[in-house]
NUBAVEX-504581 format. One record per residue (C-alpha): residue number from 1; residue in one letter; y, x, z. Coordinates in nm, 3 decimals. Layout:
<nodes>
NODE   num   residuo         Y         X         Z
NODE   NUM         A         Y         X         Z
...
</nodes>
This chain:
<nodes>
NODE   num   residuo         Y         X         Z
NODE     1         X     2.207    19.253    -8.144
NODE     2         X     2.146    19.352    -8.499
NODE     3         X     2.115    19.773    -8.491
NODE     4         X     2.115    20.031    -8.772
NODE     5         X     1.934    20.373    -8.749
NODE     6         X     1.977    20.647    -8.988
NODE     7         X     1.713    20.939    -9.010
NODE     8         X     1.410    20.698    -8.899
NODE     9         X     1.131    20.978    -8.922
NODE    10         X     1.340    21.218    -8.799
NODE    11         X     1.249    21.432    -8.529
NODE    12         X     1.481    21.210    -8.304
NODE    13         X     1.522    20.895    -8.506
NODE    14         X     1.154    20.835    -8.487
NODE    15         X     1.181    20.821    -8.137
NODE    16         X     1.503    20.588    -8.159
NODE    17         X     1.307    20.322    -8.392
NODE    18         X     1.012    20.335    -8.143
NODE    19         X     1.195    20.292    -7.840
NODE    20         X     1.413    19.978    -8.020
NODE    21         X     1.071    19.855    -8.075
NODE    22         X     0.966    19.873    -7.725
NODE    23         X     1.270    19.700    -7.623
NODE    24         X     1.242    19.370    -7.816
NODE    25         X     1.462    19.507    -8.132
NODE    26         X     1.391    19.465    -8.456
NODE    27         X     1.610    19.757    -8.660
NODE    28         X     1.713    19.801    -8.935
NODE    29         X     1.642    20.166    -9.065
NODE    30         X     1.805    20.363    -9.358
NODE    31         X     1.608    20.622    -9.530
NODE    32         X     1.623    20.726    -9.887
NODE    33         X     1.219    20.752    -9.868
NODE    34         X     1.129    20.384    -9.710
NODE    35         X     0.717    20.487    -9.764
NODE    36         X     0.775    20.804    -9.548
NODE    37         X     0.773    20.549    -9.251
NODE    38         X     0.456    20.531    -9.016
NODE    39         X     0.238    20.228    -9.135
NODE    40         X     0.261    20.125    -8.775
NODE    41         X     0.599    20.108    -8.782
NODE    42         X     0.648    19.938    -9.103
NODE    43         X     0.584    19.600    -8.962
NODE    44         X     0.894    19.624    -8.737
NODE    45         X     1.177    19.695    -8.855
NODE    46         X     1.411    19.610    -9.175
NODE    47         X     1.391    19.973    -9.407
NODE    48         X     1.649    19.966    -9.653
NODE    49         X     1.643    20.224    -9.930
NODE    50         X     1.968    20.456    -9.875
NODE    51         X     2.135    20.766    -9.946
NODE    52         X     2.373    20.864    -9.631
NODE    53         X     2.532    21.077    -9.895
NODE    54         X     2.622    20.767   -10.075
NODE    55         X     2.894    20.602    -9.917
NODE    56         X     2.822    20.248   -10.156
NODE    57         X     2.483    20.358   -10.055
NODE    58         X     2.516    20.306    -9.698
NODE    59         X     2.794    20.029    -9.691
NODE    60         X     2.566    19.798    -9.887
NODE    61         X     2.263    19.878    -9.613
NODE    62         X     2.423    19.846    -9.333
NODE    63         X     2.616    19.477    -9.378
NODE    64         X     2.599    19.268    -9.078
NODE    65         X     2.508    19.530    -8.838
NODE    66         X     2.704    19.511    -8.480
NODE    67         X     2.576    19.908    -8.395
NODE    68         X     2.474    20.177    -8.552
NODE    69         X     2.265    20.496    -8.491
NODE    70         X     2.418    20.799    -8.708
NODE    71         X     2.240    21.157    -8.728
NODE    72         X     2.432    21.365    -9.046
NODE    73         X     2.132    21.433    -9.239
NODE    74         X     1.961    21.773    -9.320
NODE    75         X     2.134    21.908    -9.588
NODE    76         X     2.031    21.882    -9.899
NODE    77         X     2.275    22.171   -10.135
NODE    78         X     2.411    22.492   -10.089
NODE    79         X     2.721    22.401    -9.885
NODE    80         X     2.572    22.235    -9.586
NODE    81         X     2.964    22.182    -9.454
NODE    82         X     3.033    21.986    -9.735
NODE    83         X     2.750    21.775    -9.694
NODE    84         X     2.878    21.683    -9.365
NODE    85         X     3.204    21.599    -9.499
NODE    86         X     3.019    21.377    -9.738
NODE    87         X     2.797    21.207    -9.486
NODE    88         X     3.117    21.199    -9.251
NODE    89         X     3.269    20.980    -9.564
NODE    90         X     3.004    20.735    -9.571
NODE    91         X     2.938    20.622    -9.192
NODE    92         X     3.387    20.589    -9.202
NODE    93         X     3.335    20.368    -9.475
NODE    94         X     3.065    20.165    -9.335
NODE    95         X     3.213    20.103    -9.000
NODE    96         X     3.523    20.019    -9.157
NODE    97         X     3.446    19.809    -9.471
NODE    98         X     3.140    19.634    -9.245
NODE    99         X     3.356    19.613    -8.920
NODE   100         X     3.068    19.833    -8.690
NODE   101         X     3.212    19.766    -8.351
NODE   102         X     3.029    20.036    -8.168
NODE   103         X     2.840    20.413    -8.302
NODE   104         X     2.580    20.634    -8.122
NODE   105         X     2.634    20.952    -8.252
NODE   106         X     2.410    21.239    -8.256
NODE   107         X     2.640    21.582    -8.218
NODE   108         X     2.612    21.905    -8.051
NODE   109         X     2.701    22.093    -7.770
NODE   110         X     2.968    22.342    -7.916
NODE   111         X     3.127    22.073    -8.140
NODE   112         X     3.416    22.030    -7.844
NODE   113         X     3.515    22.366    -8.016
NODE   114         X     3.617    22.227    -8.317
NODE   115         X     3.649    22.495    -8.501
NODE   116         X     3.437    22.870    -8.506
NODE   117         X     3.066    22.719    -8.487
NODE   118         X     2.913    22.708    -8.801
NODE   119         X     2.739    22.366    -8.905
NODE   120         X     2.852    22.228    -8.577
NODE   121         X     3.194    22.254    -8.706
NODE   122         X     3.074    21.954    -8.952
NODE   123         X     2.961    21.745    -8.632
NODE   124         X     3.304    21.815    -8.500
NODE   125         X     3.464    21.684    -8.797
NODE   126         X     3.231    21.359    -8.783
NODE   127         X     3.336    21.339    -8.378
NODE   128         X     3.667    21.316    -8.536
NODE   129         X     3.670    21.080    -8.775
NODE   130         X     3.478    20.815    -8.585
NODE   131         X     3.717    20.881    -8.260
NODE   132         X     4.014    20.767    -8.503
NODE   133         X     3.858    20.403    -8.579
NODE   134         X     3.910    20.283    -8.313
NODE   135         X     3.544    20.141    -8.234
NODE   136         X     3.304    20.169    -7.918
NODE   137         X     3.137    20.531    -7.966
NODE   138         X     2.990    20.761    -7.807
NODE   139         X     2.885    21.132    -7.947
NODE   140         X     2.582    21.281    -7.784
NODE   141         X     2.643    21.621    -7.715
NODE   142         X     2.247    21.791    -7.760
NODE   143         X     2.107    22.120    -7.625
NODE   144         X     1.869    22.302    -7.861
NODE   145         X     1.595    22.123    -7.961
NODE   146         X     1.215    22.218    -7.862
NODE   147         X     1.166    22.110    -8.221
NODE   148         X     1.326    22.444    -8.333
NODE   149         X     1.056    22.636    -8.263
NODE   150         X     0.839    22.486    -8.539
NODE   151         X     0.977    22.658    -8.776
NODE   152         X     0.917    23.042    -8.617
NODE   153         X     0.536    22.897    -8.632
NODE   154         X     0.514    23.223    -8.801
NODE   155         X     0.639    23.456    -8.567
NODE   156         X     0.492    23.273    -8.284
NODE   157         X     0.181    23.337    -8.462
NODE   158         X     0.239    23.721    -8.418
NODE   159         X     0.397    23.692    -8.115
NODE   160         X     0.770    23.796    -8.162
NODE   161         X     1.054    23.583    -8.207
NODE   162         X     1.380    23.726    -8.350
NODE   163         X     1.752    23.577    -8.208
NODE   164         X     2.062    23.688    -8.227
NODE   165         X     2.167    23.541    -7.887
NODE   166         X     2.172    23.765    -7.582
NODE   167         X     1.813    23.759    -7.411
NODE   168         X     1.900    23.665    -7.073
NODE   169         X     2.230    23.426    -7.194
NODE   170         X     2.110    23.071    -7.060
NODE   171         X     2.127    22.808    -7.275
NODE   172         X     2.025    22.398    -7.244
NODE   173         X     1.725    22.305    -7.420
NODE   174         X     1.609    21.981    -7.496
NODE   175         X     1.353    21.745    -7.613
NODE   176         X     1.396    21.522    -7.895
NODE   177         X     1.251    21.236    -7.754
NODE   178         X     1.414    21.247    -7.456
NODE   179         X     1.772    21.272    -7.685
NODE   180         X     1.612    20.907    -7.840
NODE   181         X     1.575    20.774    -7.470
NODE   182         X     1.952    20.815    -7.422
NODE   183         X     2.047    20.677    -7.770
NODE   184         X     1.846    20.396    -7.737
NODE   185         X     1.994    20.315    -7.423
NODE   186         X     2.354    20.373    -7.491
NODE   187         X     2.244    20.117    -7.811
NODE   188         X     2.141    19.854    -7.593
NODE   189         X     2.379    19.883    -7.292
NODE   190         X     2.671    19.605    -7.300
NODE   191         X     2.816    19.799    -7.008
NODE   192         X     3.073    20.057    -7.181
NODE   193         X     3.365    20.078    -7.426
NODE   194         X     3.599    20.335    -7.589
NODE   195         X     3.519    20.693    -7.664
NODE   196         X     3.233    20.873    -7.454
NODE   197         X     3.082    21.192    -7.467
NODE   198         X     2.775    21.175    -7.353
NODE   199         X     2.559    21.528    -7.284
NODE   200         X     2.197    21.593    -7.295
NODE   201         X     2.100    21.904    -7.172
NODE   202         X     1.728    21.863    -7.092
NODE   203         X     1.599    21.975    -6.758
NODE   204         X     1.661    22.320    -6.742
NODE   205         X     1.967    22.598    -6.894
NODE   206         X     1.702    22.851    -6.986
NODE   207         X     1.730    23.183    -7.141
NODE   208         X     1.507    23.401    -7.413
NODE   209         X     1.336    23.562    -7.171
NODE   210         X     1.236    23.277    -7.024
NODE   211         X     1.140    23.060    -7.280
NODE   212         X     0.921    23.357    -7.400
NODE   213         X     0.736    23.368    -7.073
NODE   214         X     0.684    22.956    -7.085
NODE   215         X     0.555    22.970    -7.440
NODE   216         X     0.334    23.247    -7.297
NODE   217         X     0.169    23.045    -7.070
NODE   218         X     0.206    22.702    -7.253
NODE   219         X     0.026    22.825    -7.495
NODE   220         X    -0.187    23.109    -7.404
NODE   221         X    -0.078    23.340    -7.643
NODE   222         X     0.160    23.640    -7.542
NODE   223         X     0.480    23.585    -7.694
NODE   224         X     0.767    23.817    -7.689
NODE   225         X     1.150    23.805    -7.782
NODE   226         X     1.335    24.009    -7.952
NODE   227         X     1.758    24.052    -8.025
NODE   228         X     1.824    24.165    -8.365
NODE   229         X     2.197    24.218    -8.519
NODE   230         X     2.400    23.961    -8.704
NODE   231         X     2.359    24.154    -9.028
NODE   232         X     1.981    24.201    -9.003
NODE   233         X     1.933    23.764    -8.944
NODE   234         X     2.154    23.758    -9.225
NODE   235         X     1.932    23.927    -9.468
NODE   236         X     1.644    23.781    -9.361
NODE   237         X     1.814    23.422    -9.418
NODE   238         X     1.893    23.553    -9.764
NODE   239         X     1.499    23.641    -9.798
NODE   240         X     1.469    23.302    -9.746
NODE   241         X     1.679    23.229   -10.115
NODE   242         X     1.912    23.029    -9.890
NODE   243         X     2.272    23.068    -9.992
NODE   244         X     2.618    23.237    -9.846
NODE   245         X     2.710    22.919    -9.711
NODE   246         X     2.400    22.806    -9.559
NODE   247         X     2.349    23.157    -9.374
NODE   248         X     2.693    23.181    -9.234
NODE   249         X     2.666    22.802    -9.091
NODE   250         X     2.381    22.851    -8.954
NODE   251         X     2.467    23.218    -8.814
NODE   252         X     2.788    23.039    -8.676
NODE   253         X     2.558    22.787    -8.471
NODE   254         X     2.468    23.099    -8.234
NODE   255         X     2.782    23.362    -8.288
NODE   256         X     3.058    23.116    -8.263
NODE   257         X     2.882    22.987    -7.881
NODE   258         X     2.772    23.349    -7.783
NODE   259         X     3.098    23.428    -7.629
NODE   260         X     3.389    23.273    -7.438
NODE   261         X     3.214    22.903    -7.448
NODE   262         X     3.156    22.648    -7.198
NODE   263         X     3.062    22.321    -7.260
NODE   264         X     3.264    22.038    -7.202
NODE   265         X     3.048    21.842    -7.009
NODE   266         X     2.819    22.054    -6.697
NODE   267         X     2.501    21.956    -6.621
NODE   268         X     2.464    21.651    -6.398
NODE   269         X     2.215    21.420    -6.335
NODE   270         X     2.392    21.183    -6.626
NODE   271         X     2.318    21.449    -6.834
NODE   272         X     1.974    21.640    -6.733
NODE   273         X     1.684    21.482    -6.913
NODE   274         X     1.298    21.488    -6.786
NODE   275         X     1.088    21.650    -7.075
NODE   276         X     1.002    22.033    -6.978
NODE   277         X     0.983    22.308    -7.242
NODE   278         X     0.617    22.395    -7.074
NODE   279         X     0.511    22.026    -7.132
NODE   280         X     0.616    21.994    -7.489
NODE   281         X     0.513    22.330    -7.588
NODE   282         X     0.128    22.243    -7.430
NODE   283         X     0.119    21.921    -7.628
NODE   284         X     0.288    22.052    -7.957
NODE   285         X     0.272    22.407    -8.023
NODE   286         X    -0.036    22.523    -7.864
NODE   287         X    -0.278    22.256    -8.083
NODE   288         X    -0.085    22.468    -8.388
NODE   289         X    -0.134    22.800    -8.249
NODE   290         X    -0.480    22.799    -8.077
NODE   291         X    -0.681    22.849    -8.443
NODE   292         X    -0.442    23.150    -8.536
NODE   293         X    -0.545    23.482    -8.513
</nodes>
């Protein structure tokens, strides 16, 4: 089975490549930076220099492949919707022009919305588009990822987190390499067809307040949470010199599931992953916090 993946040193895709490996596969991986791959990896797999905003781009790289990993990638202008639509462009063109008979894509819970959810609404529109090809996919539907927290490094530091989310409103959370574990094996089993949706909600549904008292004790500093208004995340994303559009998607990722959602899928045992919040948080964010102040 020859097998595309897009995003190789992403916070999943890194995962997906070395679980492939582990299994026997050689991949082929996309990336418009080829030399930002591990030099253990390099060895392993087939990188091909692409631009997933590039449909040409992305055709040429992924000829021959039966199956193909697809994350939208981070984007990279001041419409982050738009860059979506672009991506979205590409992968149709791919599967089409290079007859891909079956996709793993990586979504979002809140995508089944459609419509109302910020950048998720550009998943939704990929969900779309693939579901009318009429190929073998299936959309992985992720929790928030433990990998989010990197980026409040900052405020972790000082020991307050801002949300906009109710404190106590549960929520699945999830670890990226456990996300990989299911890709890789939806990649590799012969034993579905059609259109799945396929959930990963992580262990636990866990709230602010929780996940403030876990980080506590993960990583021995006290950490507290705290719920700020819409408006007052909005001007600190505009601190940030990020535009309109990139601060109301990414406001609409939390305000358009804060009220009236439920997810398609519940939480099963097809769809509750291993990897606790405690257990990443010891390996990952306590090493980064313990020479703070």
């Amino acid at each position: 089975m020859r097998i595309a993946v897009t995003t190789p040193t992403g916070n999943v895709g890194h995962h997906v490549v070395a679980t492939l490996i582990r299994a026997g596969i050689r991949p082929r991986v996309l990336s418009r930076h080829p030399g930002r791959l591990a030099p253990e990896v390099r060895h392993h797999v087939d990188a091909v220099r692409a631009d997933q905003y590039d449909a040409e781009s992305v055709v040429a790289a992924t000829d021959g492949i039966d199956a193909l990993y697809w994350v939208n990638p981070t984007s990279d202008s001041e419409d982050p919707l738009a860059d979506c639509a672009r991506a979205t462009g590409s992968v149709v063109r791919a599967v089409t022009e290079n007859r891909i008979c079956r996709v793993v894509f990586q979504s979002s819970i809140g995508a089944e919305k459609r419509h109302g959810a910020g950048e998720i609404d550009g998943l939704a529109h990929t969900e779309t588009a693939l579901d009318d090809l009429d190929i073998d996919v299936t959309h992985l539907r992720c929790g928030y990822f433990f990998t989010n927290l990197e980026p409040q490094l900052p405020a972790l530091r000082a020991g307050v987190v801002q949300v906009i989310l109710p404190l106590d409103q549960p929520m699945a959370w999830v670890a990226p390499r456990d996300i990989a574990e299911v890709a890789a094996t939806r990649l590799l089993s012969p034993d579905w067809s059609g259109r799945h949706v396929q959930a990963v909600h992580g262990p636990a549904d866990l709230s602010w307040h929780q996940v403030a008292d876990i980080l506590t004790a993960a990583t021995g500093r006290k950490i507290s949470v705290e719920q700020i208004t819409d408006d007052a995340m909005r001007t600190q994303l505009h601190q940030a010199a990020l535009s309109d559009a990139t601060v109301e998607a990414m406001l609409g990722m939390s305000t358009g599931l804060r009220e009236n959602f439920t997810p398609e899928q519940s939480r099963t045992i097809r769809t509750t992953t291993p990897t606790t919040l405690a257990a990443w948080a010891y390996d990952h964010l306590r090493p980064q916090l313990a020479d703070a102040p």
